[in-house]
DOMARNU-258689 format. One line per 10 residues: their letters; for each residue x, y, z of C-alpha. Coordinates in pm, 1 decimal. Last residue first. Layout:
REM residues N
a	X:Y:Z  ...
***
This chain:
REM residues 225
xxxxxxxxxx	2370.0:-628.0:-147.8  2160.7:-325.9:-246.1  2267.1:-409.2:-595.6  2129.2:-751.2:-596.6  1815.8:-609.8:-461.1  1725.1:-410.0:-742.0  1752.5:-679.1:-1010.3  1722.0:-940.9:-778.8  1294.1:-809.7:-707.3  1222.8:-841.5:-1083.3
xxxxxxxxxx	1373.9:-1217.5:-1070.9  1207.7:-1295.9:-800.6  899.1:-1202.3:-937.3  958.8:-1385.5:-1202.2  1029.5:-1712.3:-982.6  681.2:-1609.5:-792.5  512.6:-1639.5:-1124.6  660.4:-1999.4:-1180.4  528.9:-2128.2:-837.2  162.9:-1933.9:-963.4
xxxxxxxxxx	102.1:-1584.8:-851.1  -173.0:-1439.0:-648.3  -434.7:-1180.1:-864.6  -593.9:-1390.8:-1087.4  -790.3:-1584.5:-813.3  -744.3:-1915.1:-1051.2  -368.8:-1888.5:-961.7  -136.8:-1630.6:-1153.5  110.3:-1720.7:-1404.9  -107.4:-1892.5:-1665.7
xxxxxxxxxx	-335.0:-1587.0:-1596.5  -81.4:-1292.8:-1690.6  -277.5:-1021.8:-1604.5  8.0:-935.0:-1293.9  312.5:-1170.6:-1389.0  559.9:-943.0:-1603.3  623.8:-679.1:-1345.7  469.6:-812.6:-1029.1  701.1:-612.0:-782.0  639.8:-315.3:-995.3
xxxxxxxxxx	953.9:-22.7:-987.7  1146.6:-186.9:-717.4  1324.3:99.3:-583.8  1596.8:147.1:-402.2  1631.9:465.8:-97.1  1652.5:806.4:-134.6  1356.2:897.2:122.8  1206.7:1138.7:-127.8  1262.9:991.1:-436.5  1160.1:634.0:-295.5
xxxxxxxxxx	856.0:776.5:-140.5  784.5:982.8:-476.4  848.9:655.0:-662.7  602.6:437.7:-480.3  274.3:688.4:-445.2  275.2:735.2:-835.9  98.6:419.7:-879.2  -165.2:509.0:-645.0  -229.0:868.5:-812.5  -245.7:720.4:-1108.0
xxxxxxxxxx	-462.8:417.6:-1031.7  -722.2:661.0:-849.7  -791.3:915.7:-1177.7  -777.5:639.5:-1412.6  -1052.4:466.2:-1205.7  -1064.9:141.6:-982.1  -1144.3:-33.0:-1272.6  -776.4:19.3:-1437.8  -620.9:-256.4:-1172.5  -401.5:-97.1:-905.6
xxxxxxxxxx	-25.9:-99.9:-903.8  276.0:-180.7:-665.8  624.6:-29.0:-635.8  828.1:-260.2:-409.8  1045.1:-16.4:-181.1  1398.9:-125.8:-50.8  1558.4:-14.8:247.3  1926.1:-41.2:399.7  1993.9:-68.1:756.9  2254.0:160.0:943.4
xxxxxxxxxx	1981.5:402.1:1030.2  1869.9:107.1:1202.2  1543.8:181.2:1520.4  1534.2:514.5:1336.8  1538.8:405.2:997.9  1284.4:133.8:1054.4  1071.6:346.3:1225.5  1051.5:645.8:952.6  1001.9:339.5:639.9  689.1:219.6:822.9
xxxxxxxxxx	588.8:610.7:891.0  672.6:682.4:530.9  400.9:387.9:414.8  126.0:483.2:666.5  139.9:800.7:560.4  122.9:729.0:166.0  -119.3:502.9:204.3  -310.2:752.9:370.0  -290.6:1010.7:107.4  -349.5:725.9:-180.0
xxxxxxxxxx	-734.0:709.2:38.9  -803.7:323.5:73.9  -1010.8:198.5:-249.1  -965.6:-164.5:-76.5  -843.8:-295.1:-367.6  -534.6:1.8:-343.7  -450.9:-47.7:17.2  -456.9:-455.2:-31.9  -169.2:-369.6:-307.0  5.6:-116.2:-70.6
xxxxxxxxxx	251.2:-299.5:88.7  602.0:-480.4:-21.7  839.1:-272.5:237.1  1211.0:-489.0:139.1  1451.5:-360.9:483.9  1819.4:-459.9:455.5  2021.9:-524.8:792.1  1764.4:-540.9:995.3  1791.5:-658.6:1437.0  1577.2:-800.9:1582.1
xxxxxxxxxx	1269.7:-636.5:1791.9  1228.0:-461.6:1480.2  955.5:-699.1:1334.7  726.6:-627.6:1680.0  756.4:-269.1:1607.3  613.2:-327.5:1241.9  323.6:-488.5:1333.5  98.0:-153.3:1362.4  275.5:25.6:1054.5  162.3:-290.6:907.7
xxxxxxxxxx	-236.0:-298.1:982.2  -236.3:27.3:857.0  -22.3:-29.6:476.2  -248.7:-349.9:481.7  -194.4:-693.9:569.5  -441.0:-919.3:436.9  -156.9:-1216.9:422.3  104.5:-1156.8:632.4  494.2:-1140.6:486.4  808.1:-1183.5:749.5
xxxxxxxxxx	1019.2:-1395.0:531.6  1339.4:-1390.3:638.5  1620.3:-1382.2:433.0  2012.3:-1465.6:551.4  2277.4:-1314.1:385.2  2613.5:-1435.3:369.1  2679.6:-1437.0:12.6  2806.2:-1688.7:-156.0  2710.8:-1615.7:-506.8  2437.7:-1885.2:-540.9
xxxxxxxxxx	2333.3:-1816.1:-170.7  2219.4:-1545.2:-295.5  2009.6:-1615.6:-572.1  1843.4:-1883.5:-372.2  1784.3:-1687.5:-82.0  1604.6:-1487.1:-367.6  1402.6:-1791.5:-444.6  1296.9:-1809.7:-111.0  1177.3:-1432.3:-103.4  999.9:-1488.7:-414.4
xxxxxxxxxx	737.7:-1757.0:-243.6  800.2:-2122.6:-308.8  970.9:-2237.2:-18.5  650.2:-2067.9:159.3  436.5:-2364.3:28.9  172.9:-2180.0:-183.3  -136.4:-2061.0:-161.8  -77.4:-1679.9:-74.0  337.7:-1673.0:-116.5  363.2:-1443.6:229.6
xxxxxxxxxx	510.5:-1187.2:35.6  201.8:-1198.3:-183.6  6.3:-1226.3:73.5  128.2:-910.4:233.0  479.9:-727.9:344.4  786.9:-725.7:507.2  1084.5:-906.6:368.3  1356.4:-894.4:618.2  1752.8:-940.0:489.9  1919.3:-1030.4:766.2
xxxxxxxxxx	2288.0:-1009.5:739.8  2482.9:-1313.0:836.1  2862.6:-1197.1:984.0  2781.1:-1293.5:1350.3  3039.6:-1208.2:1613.1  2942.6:-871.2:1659.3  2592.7:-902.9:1654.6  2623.3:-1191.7:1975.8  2828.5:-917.9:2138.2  2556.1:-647.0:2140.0
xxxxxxxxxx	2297.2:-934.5:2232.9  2496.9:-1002.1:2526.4  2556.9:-721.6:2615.6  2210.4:-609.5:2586.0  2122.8:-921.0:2825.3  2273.3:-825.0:3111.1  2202.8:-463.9:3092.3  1820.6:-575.5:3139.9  1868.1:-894.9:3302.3  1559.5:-875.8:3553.3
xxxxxxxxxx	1314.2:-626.1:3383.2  1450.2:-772.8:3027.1  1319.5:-1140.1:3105.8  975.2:-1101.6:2976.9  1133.2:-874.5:2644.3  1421.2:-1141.8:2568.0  1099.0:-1428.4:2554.9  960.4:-1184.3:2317.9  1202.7:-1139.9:2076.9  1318.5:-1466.3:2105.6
xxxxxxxxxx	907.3:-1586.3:1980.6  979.6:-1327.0:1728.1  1242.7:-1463.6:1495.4  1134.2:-1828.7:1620.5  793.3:-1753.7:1437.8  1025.4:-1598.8:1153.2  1203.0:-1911.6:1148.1  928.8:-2174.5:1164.0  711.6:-1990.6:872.5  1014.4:-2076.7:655.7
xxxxx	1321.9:-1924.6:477.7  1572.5:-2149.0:465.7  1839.5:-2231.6:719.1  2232.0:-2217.4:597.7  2398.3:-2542.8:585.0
***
């Protein structure tokens, strides 16, 4: 039976990232053998999801965030794809070019980059989004150029200024364009000002919202796969 996506697996994700590091000094070659063979003889795929609260399914038991229902949709066509849910609630565009090293201690097979929506509330600079977006998407391509990476368009709401919300909104599809990789238009396509699908904050969604988003997300993903 294949292991949902949980807060336990990604903290198990790392915690054998970092046991491998304290041990690397003594079995270095040792142990890159091993993990070379290990990747060899495993057909699951990870699929990572990296990105904020809404990732992280802010409020919610993680089994009903979007990645889980996208395990869902997988595992309803047999693939053998495993997701992990690597989402962080407050995480910005900054914060997650910072934590992304520690995500590719293990090894990505498809990349989802959700940030941006904390960048835009925040009134954060659309230059520096930008930056800290292609830098995220520049390390995971080097450390995999194998992998395969999907960007989550996200949008800001009108009172942050015509001006602002353009410029922001435009930020996904030029990164796409220029880095040739999938594109989810707007992860909350549907949902966002919706208020029987978001919780009382207006801005997280609701169990059911989170199954639209998942829906939004298949439709690019499923292709990817």
């Amino acid at each position: 039976m294949r292991i949902r996506v949980s807060c336990f697996s990604l903290l198990f994700w790392l915690f054998c990232s970092c046991a491998s590091d304290s041990r690397e000094s003594q079995n270095g070659s040792q142990n890159q053998q091993t993990e070379e063979n290990a990747a060899k003889d495993s057909p699951t795929q990870n699929v990572v999801f990296f990105g904020n609260s809404l990732t992280a399914g802010y409020g919610l038991d993680i089994s009903e965030a979007f990645p889980a229902r996208v395990q869902e949709f997988i595992d309803s066509l047999g693939y053998d794809y495993e997701v992990i849910n690597a989402g962080l609630s407050g995480e910005t565009t900054a914060s997650g070019n910072s934590r992304i090293d520690w995500v590719l201690k293990n090894k990505i097979d498809v990349f989802v980059l959700e940030l941006g929506a904390n960048d835009g509330l925040r009134g954060i600079p659309t230059t520096e989004t930008q930056k800290n977006l292609q830098e995220i998407i520049d390390k995971v391509s080097k450390k995999y150029p194998k992998s395969k990476i999907v960007l989550a368009g996200m949008q800001v709401p009108p009172n942050m200024g015509e001006e602002y919300s353009s410029d922001f909104r435009s930020i996904f599809p030029e990164l796409a364009e220029r880095n040739e990789i999938a594109l989810i238009p707007f992860l909350l396509q549907d949902v966002a000002g919706e208020p029987e699908l978001n919780l009382e904050d207006g801005i997280h969604p609701t169990p059911y919202g989170h199954q639209i988003v998942a829906g939004t997300v298949w439709r690019v993903l499923r292709k990817v796969l």
